[in-house]
C-alpha positions, 0 to 999 in steps of 0.5 A: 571129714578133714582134720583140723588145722591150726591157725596163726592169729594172722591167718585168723585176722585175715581171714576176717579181714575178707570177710569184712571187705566182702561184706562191705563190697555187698559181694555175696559170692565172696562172702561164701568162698569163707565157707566150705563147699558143704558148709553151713549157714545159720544167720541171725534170723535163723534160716538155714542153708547148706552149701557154698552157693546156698550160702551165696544166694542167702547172703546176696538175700540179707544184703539186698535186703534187712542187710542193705547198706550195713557195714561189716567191722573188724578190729583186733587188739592181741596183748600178749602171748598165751601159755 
């Protein structure tokens, strides 16, 4: 397993930036490049799948189905630094 990396609030908004726009394009494929290739996916309805072209194919499940015509926001409001 790779170590982790840390992450800038910018690498963090653009991240969901993606995916919200893929999901809003109802691109499932793109939605699972935010995963890795031996990642994991439990959606809300609780089925599970493991690996990014799994992922893609749930993905293009809920969004041609319970999912379809749904929009994905993502709004960020930082107020300050932590220390």
């Amino acid at each position: 397993m790779e170590a982790a990396t840390a992450l800038s609030r910018t690498d963090v908004q653009t991240a969901l930036s993606r995916v919200c726009d893929s999901w809003n394009a109802g691109d499932p494929n793109s939605l699972a490049e935010s995963y890795a290739d031996d990642g994991r996916l439990i959606d809300p309805l609780g089925v599970s799948s493991r690996g990014r072209d799994a992922i893609a194919a749930r993905f293009g499940e809920i969004l041609g189905g319970p999912a379809a015509g749904s929009a994905a926001l993502y709004y960020s409001h930082f107020s300050g630094a932590r220390r």
